[in-house]
C-alpha positions as CSV (number, residue, x, y, z in Angstrom):
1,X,11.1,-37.8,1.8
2,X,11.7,-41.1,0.4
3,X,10.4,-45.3,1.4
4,X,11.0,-48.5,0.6
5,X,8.5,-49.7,-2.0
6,X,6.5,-51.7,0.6
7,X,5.8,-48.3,2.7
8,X,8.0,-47.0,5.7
9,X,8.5,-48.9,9.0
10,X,6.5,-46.8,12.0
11,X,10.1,-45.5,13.0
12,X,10.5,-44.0,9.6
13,X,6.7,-42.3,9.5
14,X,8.1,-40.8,13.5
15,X,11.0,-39.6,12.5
16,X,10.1,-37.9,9.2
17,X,7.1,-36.1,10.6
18,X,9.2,-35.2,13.2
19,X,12.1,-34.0,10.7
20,X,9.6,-31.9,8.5
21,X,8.1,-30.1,11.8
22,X,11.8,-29.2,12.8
23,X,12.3,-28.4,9.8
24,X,9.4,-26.1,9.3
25,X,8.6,-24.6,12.2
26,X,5.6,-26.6,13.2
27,X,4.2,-28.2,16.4
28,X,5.1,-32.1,15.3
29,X,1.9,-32.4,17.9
30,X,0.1,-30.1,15.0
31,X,1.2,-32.6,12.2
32,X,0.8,-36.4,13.7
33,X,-3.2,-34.6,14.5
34,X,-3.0,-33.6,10.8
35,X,-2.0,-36.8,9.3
36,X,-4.1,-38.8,11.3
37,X,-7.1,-37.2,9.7
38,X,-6.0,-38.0,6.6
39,X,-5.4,-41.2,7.4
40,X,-9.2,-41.7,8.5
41,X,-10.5,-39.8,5.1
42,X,-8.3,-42.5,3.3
43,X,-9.0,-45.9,4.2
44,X,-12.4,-44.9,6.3
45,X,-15.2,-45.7,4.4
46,X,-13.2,-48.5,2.2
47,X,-11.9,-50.5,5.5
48,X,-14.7,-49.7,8.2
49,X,-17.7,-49.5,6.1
50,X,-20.2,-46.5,7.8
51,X,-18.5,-45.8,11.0
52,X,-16.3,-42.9,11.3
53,X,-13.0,-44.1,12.8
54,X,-10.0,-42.0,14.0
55,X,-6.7,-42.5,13.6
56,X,-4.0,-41.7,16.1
57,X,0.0,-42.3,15.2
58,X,1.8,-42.9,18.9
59,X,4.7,-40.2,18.3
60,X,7.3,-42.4,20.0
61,X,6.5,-46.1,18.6
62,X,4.9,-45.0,15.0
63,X,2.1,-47.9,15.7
64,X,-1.0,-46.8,14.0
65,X,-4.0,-46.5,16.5
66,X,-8.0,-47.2,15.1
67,X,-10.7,-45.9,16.5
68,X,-14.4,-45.5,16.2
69,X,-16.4,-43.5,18.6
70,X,-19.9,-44.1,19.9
71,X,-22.5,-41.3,21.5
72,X,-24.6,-43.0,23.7
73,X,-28.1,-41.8,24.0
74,X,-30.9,-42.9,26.6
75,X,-33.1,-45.4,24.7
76,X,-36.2,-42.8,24.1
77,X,-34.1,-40.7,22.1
78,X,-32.5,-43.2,20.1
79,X,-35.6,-43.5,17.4
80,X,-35.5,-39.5,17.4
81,X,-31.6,-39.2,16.8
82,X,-31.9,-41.8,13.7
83,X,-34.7,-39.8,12.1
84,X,-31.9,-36.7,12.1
85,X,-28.9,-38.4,12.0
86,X,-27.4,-35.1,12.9
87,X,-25.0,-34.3,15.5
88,X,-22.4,-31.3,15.9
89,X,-18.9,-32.3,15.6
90,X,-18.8,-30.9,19.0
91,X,-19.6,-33.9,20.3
92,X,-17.0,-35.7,18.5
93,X,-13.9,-34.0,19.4
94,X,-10.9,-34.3,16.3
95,X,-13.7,-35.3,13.8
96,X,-11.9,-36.0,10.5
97,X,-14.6,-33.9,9.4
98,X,-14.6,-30.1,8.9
99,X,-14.5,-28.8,12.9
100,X,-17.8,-27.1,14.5
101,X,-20.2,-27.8,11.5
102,X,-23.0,-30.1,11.5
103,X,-22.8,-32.8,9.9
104,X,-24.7,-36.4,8.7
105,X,-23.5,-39.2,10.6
106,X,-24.1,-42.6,10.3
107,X,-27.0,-44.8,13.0
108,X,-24.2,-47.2,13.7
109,X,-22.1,-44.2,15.6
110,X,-25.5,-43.8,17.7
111,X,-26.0,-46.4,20.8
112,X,-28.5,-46.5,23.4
113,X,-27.6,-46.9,26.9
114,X,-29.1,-50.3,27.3
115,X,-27.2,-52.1,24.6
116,X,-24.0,-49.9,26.3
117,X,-25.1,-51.3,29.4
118,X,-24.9,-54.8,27.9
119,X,-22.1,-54.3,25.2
120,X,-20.0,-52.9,28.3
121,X,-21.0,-53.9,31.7
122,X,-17.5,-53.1,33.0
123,X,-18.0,-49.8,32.4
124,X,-20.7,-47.4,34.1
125,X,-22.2,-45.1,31.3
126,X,-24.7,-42.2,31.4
127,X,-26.4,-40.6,28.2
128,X,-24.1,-37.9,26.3
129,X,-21.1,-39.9,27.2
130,X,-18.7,-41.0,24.3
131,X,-17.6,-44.6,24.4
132,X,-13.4,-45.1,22.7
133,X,-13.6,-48.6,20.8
134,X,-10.5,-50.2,19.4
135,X,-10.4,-51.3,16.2
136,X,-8.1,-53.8,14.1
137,X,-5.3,-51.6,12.4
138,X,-4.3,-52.1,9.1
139,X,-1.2,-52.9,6.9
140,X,-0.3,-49.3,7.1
141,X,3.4,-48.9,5.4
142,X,1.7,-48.4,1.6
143,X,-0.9,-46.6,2.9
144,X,0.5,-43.8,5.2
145,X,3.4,-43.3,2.2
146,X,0.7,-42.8,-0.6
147,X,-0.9,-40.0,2.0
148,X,2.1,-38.3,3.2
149,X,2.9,-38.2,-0.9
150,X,-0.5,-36.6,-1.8
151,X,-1.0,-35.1,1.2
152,X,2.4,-33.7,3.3
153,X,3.0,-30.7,1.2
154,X,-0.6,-29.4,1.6
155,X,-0.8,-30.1,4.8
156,X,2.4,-28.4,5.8
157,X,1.2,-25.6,3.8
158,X,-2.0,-25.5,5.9
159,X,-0.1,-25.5,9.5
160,X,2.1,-23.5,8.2
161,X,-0.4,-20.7,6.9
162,X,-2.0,-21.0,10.4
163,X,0.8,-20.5,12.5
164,X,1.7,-17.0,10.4
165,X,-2.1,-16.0,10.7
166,X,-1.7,-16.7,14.5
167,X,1.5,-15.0,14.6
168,X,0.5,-12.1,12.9
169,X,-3.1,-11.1,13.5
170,X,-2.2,-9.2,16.8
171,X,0.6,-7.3,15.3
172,X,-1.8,-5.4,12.6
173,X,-1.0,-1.6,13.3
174,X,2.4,-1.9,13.2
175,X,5.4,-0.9,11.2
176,X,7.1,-4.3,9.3
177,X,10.3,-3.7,6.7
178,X,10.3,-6.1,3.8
179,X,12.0,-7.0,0.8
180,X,10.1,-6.7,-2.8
181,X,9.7,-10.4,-4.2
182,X,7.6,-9.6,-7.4
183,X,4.3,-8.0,-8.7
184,X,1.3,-10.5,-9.4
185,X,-2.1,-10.1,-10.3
186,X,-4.4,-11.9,-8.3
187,X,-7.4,-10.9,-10.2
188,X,-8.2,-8.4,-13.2
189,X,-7.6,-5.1,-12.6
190,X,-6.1,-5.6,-8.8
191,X,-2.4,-6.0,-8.8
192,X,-0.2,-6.1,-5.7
193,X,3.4,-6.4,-4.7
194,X,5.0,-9.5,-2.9
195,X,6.9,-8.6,0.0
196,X,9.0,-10.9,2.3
197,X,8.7,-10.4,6.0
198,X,11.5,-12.2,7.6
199,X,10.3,-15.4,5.2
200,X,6.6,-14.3,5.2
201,X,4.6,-13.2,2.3
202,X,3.0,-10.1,2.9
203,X,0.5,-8.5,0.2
204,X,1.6,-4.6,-1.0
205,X,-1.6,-3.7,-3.2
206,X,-0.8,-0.9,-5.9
207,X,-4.1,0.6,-4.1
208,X,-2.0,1.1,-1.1
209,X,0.7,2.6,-2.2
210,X,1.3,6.6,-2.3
211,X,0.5,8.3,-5.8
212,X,3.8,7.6,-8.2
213,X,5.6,4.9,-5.7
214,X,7.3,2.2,-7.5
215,X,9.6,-0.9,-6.4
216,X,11.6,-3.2,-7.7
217,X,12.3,-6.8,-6.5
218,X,15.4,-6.9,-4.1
219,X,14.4,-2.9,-2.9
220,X,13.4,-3.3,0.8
221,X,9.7,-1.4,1.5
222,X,8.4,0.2,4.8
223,X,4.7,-0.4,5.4
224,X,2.0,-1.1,7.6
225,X,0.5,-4.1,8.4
226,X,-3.4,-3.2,7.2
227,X,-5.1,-6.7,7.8
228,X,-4.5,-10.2,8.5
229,X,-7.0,-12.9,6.9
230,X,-6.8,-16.9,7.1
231,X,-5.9,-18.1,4.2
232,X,-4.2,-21.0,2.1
233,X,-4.3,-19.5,-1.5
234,X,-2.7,-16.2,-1.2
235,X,-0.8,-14.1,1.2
236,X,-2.7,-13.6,4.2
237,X,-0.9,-10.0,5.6
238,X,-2.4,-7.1,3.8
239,X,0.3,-4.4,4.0
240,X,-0.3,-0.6,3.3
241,X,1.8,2.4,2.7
242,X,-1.1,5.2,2.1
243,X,-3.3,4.9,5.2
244,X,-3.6,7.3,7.8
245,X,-1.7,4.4,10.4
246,X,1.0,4.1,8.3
247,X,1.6,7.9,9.4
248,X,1.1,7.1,12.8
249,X,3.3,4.7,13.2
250,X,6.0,6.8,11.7
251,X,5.5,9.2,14.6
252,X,5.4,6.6,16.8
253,X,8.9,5.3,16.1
254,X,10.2,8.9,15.9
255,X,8.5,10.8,19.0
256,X,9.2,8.8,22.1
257,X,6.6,10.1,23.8
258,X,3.9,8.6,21.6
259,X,5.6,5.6,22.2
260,X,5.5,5.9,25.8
261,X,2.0,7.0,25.2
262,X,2.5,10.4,26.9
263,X,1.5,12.0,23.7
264,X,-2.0,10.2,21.9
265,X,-2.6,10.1,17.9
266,X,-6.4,10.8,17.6
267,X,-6.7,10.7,14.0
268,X,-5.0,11.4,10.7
269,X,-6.9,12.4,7.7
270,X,-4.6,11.8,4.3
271,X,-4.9,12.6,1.1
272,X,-1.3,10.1,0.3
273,X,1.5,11.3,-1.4
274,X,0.3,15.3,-1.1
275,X,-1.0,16.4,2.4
276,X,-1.8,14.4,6.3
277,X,-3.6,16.1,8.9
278,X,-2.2,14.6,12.5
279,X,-4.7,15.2,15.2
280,X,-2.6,14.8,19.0
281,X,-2.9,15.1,22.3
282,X,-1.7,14.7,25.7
283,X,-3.1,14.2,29.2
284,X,-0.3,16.3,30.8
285,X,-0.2,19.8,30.9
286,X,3.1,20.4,31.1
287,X,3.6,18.7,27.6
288,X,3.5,20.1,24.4
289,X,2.0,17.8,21.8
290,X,2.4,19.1,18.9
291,X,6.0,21.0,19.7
292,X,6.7,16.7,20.9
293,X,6.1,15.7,17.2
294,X,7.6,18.2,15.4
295,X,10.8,18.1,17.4
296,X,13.7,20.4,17.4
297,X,14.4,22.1,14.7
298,X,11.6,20.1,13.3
299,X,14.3,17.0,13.1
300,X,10.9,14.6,14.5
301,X,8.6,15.5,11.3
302,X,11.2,16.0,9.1
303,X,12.1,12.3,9.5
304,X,8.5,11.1,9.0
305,X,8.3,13.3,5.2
306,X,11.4,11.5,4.3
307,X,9.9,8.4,4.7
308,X,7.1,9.8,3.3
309,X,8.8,11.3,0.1
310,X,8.3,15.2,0.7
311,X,4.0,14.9,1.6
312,X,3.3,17.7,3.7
313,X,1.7,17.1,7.3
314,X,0.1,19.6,9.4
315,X,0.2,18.3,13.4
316,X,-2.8,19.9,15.1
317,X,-3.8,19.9,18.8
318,X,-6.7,17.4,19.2
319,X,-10.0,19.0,21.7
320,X,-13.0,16.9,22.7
321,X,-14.7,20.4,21.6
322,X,-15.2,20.7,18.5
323,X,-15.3,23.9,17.8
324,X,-11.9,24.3,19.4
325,X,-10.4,21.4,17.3
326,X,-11.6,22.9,14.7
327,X,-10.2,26.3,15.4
328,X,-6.8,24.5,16.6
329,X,-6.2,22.9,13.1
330,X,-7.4,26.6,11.2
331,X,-4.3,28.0,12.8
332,X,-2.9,30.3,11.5
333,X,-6.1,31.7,9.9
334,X,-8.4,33.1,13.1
335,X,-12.0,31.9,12.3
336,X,-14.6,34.5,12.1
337,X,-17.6,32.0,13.7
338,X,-17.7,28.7,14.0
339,X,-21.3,26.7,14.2
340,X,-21.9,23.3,15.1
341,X,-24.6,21.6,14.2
342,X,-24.2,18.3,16.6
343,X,-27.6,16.7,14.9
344,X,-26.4,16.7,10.7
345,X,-23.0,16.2,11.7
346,X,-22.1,19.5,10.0
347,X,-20.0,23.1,10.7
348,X,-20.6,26.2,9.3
349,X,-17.4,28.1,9.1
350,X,-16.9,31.5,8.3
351,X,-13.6,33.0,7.9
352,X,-12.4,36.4,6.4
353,X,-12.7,37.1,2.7
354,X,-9.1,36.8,1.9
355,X,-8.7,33.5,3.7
356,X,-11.1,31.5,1.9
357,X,-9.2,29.7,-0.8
358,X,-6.6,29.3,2.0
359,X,-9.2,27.3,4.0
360,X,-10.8,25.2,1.2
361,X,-7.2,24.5,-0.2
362,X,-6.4,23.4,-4.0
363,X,-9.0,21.2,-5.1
364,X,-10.9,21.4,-2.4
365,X,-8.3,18.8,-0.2
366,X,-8.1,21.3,3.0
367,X,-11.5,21.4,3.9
368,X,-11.8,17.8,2.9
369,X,-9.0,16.6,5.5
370,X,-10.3,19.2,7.6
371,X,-14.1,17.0,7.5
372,X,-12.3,14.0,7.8
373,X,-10.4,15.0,10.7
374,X,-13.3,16.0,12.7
375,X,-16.0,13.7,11.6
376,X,-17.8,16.6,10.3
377,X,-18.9,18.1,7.5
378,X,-17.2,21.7,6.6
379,X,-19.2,24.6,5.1
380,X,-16.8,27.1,4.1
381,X,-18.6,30.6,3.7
382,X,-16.4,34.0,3.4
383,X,-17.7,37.3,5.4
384,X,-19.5,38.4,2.2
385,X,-21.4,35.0,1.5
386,X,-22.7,35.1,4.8
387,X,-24.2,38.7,4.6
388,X,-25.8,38.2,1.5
389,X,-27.1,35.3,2.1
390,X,-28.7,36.8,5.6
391,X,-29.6,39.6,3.4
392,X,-31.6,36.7,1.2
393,X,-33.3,34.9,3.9
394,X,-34.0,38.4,5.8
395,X,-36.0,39.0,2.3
396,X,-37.8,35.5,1.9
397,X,-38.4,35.7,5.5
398,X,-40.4,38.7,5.5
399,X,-42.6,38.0,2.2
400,X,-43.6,34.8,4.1
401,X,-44.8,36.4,7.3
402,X,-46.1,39.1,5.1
403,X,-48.2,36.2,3.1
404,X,-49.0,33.9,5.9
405,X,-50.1,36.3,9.0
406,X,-51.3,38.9,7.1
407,X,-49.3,41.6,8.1
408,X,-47.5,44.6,7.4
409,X,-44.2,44.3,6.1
410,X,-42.6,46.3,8.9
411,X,-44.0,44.2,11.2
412,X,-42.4,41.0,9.3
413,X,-39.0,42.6,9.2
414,X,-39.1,43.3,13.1
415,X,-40.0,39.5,13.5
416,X,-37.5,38.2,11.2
417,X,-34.7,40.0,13.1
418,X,-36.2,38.8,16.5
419,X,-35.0,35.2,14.9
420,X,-38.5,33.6,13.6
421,X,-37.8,31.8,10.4
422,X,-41.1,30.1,10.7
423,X,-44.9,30.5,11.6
424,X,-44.7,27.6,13.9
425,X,-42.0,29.3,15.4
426,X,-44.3,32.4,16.3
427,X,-47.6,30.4,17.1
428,X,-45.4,28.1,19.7
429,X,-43.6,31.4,21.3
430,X,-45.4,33.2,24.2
431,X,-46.8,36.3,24.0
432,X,-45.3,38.4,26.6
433,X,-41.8,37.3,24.5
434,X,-43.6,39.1,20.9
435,X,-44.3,41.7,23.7
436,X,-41.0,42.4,24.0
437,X,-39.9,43.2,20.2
438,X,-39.7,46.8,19.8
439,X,-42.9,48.7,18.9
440,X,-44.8,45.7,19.9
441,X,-47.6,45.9,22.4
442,X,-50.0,43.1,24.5
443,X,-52.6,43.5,21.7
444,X,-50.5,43.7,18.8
445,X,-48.7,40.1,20.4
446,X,-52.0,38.1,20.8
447,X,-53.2,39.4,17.5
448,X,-49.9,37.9,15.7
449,X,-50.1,35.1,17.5
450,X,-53.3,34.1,16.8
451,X,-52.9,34.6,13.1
452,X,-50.5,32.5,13.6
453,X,-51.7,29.4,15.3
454,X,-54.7,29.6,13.1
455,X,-52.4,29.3,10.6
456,X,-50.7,27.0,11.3
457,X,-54.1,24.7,12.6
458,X,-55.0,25.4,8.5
459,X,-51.7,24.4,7.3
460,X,-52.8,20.3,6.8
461,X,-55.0,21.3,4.9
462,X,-53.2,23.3,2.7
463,X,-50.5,20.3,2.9
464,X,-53.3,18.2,1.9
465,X,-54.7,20.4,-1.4
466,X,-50.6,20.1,-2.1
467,X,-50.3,16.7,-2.6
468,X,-53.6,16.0,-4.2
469,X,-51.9,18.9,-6.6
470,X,-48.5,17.5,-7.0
471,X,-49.9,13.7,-6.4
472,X,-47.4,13.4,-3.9
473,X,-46.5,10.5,-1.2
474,X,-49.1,10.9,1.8
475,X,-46.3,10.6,3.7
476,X,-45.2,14.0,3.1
477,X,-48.3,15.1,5.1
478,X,-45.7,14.7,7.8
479,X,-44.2,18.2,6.9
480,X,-47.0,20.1,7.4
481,X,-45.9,22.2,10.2
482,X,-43.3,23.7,7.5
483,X,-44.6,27.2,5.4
484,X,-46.6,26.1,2.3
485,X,-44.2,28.2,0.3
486,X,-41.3,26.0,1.1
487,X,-43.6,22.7,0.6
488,X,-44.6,24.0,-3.0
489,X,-41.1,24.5,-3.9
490,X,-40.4,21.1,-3.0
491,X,-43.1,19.6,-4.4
492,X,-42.5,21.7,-7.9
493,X,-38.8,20.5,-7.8
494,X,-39.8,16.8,-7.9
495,X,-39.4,16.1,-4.4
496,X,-42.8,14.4,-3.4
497,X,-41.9,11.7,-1.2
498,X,-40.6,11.7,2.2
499,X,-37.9,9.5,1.2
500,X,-36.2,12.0,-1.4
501,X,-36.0,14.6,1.4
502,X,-34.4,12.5,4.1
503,X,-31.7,11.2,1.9
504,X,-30.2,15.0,1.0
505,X,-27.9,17.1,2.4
506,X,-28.8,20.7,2.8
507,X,-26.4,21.4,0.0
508,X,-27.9,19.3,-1.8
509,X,-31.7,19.9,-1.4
510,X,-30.4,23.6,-1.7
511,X,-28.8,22.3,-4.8
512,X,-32.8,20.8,-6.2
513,X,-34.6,23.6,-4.8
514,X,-32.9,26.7,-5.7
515,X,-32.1,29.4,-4.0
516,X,-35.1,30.5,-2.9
517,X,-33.8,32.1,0.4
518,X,-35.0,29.6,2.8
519,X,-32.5,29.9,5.6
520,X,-30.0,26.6,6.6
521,X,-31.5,26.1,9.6
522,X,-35.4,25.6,8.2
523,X,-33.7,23.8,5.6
524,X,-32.0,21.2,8.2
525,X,-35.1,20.9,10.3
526,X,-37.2,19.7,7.6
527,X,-34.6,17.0,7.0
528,X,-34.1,16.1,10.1
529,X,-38.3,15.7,10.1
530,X,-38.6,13.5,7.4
531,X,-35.4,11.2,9.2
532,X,-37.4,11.0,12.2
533,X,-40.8,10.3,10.7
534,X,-39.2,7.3,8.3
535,X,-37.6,6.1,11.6
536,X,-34.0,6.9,10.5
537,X,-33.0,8.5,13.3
């Protein structure tokens, strides 16, 4: 773009900003707006002293059109609005200042409805309206050539960036094909791929690539578009090539009938570059999800590892019950039990001896796409571990109720196999239910009953004399329902505030505690009391 030395006539400034908007795409509306603004930073202050002007360029003529814009306020609020000087650029529509965001103005850009009255009396005004007033324009040739110098490129940069934002920030989810510009580092330790989409940069971080990927500039690249964020410094589409949509998408554009959404993607857990987990599922009966994906001969999937370089994917039928989902994506290996604990978000699966390592996979990635998959966290016990540890708790269990109610330990074992795992447990449960256990009378049911509420009305106490011992967090008063025995294990293993419990896994207080045979469930509860006492749940 090139002028005469004394600026361009206003034909000339028309018909460039018209040529660089044809030329790049852009609403010339979008650019004249653009310029303008400029136009009002640059001579503003300098030419009009306080008042904040506008400047319009007519996009048939070129003539430069000055403005300055007054709010009009009833007289009362006049003294207030000086004292803040503050008005949201709201009010001021096309504010050469930065949009929506309060800013400082000056008191001459304030008048009060009787002086508009006066100034005006052609004109019927009301407070909150904005009065137009036309100023004197300027010599604008040298001017407007100096801004569209320092200014154009970054501008058109600016529209440009924000009609590819707009352009692409409904399309994230879907499949783009590119061709490799060149690897940059944007910042230490985070380096990415350029990719062009159809003319568009599109960041490829080496983070979202799958394990051992490479490509050189001029290769063409398959990805996903991950994110889209405004901005003028770097690219603004964020592709990906390792997450779990980038495998979904493949389907899509391979099985018809996710595409016609007959058949639904729930989830994918991936471990890129080795093994995906594809949840699906369908709505009609008559259609075979998983048989839809994998195709004939298995041509469907087979297309998606290509793409994928060889990772293995396991479709599984999707069921809003868990258990079944779970059982659905074990296939072929038949689960033994399957328990669901809804409140700690965690399964306990038991499968047959010989199927364990099957189950938890090499390294541990089966049964940590399996969690993924199902929003759940998978316990992975064999038919052995389970009996020994139920021979375990059946052994803590019984030298408890032997300690705590006095009893013999014939009587313990009968109520450890009736399903008590704590004295709670039996002081809460009716009597005609103890009754009922084999060899178990009316007396013999009040008497353990009794023993046990009384122990269990002693048990703050005994809480108490704990945490005077172990100088413990009062708060951990709050678990004194539990058996002391369990308490002074915690207590001994460090854990002596209500805080350190709440913020464990089972495994993992398990892990602090020992195996002291306490059974998962007891375990679990006395989480799950210390989250609802600190108010985390």
């Amino acid at each position: 773009m090139s002028f005469s030395d004394n600026g361009p006539s206003n034909l000339q400034i028309v018909e460039s900003i018209n040529s660089v908007a044809e030329k790049e795409g852009l609403n010339p509306d979008a650019l004249f707006r653009a310029i303008g603004i400029e136009l009002a930073h640059e001579i503003g202050k300098r030419q009009y002293g306080d008042h904040r002007i506008f400047v319009e360029i007519d996009k048939k003529s070129g003539e430069i059109i000055v403005s300055k814009r007054l709010l009009v306020v009833e007289d009362s609020d006049k003294a207030r609005m000086l004292e803040q000087l503050e008005v949201t650029t709201e009010e001021f529509p096309d504010s050469p200042s930065s949009f929506g965001v309060q800013e400082k103005i000056h008191h001459d850009d304030i008048i009060d409805l009787s002086t508009a009255k006066l100034k005006y009396p052609n004109v019927e005004h009301k407070a909150g309206d904005i009065i137009t007033e036309r100023l004197p324009s300027f010599s604008s040739g040298y001017i407007i050539a100096r801004v569209m110098k320092a200014k154009l490129e970054r501008l058109i940069t600016s529209l440009v960036r924000e009609k590819q934002y707009h352009c692409y920030k409904g399309r994230v989810g879907e499949i783009v094909t590119g061709i490799v510009k060149k690897s940059i580092d944007f910042k230490a330790g985070s380096r990415s791929i350029i990719v062009d989409i159809a003319g568009v940069e599109g960041l490829l971080p080496y983070s979202s690539l799958v394990k051992g990927e490479s490509f050189r500039p001029g290769e063409r690249v398959k990805c996903v578009i991950q994110k889209v964020e405004y901005s003028v410094i770097k690219p603004q589409i964020l592709l990906s090539r390792s997450s779990g949509s980038f495998v979904a998408q493949l389907f899509s554009q391979q099985v018809p009938e996710i595409y016609d959404r007959v058949v639904e993607i729930k989830k994918v857990a991936r471990d890129a570059g080795s093994r995906s987990k594809v949840a699906v599922f369908s709505s009609d009966r008559n259609i075979d999800p998983v048989g839809a994906c994998i195709g004939m001969g298995g041509s469907r999937i087979n297309a998606v590892v290509s793409e994928l370089h060889g990772e293995k994917i396991d479709v599984v039928e999707y069921s809003s019950d868990t258990a079944t989902f779970l059982a659905n994506a074990l296939k072929p290996i038949r689960p033994v039990k399957i328990a669901v604990n809804e409140e700690v978000k965690k399964i306990e699966l038991v499968v047959p001896d010989e199927s364990v390592s099957l189950v938890i996979g090499r390294g541990g990635q089966n049964v940590y796409l399996l969690s993924s998959l199902l929003g759940y966290r998978v316990e992975v016990l064999s038919d052995a571990e389970v009996s020994k540890k139920k021979m375990e708790e059946f052994i803590s269990g019984t030298a408890r109720f032997v300690e705590a109610l006095n009893v013999e330990e014939v009587i313990a074992q009968l109520l450890v196999t009736e399903g008590f795992s704590t004295v709670e447990e039996i002081a809460d449960c009716n009597t005609s239910r103890l009754a009922f256990i084999e060899g178990f009378d009316e007396d013999v049911a009040e008497e353990i009953r009794s023993r046990a509420v009384e122990y269990v009305n002693e048990q703050p106490k005994r809480t108490q004399a704990l945490v005077e011992k172990y100088k413990a967090n009062p708060n951990m008063l709050a678990l004194s329902s539990f058996d002391t025995g369990l308490l002074e294990v915690l207590f001994s293993s460090g854990l002596t505030d209500l805080e350190k419990v709440a913020e464990l896994s089972c495994d993992e207080l398990r892990e602090v505690i020992g195996d002291n045979g306490f059974a998962v469930p007891l375990l679990e509860q006395l989480i799950i009391r210390s989250r609802e006492t600190l108010g985390w749940l």
